[in-house]
C-alpha positions as CSV (number, residue, x, y, z in Angstrom):
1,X,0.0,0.0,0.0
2,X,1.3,3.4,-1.0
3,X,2.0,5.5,2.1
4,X,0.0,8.7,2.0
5,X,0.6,11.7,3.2
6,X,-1.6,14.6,4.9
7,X,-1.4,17.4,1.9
8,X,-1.3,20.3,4.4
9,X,1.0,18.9,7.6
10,X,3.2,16.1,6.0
11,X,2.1,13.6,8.6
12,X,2.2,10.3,7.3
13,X,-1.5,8.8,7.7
14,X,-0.5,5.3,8.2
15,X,-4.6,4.4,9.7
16,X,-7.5,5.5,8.2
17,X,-8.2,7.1,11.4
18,X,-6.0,9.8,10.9
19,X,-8.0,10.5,7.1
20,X,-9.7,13.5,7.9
21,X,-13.6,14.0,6.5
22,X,-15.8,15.6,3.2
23,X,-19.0,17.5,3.3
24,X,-20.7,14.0,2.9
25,X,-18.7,12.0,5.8
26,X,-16.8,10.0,3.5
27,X,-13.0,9.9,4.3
28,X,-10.7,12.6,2.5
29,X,-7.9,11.1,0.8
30,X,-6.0,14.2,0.5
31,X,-5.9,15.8,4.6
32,X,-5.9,14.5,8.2
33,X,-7.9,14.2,10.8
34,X,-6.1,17.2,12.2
35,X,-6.0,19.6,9.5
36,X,-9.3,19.0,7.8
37,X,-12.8,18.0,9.0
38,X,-16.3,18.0,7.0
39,X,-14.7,19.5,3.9
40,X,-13.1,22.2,5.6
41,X,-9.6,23.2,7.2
42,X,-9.4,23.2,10.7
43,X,-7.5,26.1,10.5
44,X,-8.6,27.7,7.1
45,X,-6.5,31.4,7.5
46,X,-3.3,29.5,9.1
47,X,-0.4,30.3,7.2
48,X,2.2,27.8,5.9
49,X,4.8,29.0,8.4
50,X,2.1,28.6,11.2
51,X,1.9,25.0,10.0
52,X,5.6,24.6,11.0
53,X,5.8,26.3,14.1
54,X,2.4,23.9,14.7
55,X,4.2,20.7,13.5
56,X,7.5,21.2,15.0
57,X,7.0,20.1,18.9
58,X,5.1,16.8,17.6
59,X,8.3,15.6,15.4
60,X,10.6,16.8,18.5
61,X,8.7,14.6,20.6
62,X,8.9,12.0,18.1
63,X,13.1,12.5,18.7
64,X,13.5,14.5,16.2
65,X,15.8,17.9,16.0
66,X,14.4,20.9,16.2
67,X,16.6,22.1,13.6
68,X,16.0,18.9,11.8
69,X,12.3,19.1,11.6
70,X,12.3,22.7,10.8
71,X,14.5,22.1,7.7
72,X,12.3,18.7,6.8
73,X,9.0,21.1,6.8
74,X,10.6,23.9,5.4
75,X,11.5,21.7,2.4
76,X,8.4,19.6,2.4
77,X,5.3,21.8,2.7
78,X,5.8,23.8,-0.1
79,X,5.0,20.6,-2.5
80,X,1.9,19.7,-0.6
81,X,-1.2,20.5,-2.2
82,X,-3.0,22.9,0.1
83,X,0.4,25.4,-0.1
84,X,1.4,24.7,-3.6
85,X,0.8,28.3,-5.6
């Protein structure tokens, strides 16, 4: 199974519980459970650099480098749907 990927954190959605929800209940295959819920963003006006500063204490806690996972999102998020222009 492909690994997908939420298109506005990066977090890797390895159980369809983390597949956040359309308008019609059904499971988005695009956004988690955190970032997107009955067709909209959780956070519709939040900026891509809020997104980091939101991500980066969960990957430090997942032993990552602060420095490390700044550079990872930094890199990553502008290729993810919801922030490509």
């Amino acid at each position: 199974m492909k690994q997908e990927y939420c298109q506005s954190c990066g977090m890797p959605m390895e159980d369809v519980n983390l597949y956040g929800t359309e308008k019609d209940g059904s499971k988005s295959q695009d956004y988690c459970t955190y970032c997107y819920e009955d067709g909209n963003f959780s956070k519709p006006d939040e900026t891509m650099e809020e997104m980091i500063e939101t991500c980066v204490p969960f990957m430090k806690e997942n032993e990552m480098d602060e420095e490390e996972a700044r550079k990872l999102l930094n890199d990553s998020l502008p290729h993810l749907k919801r922030w490509k222009k």
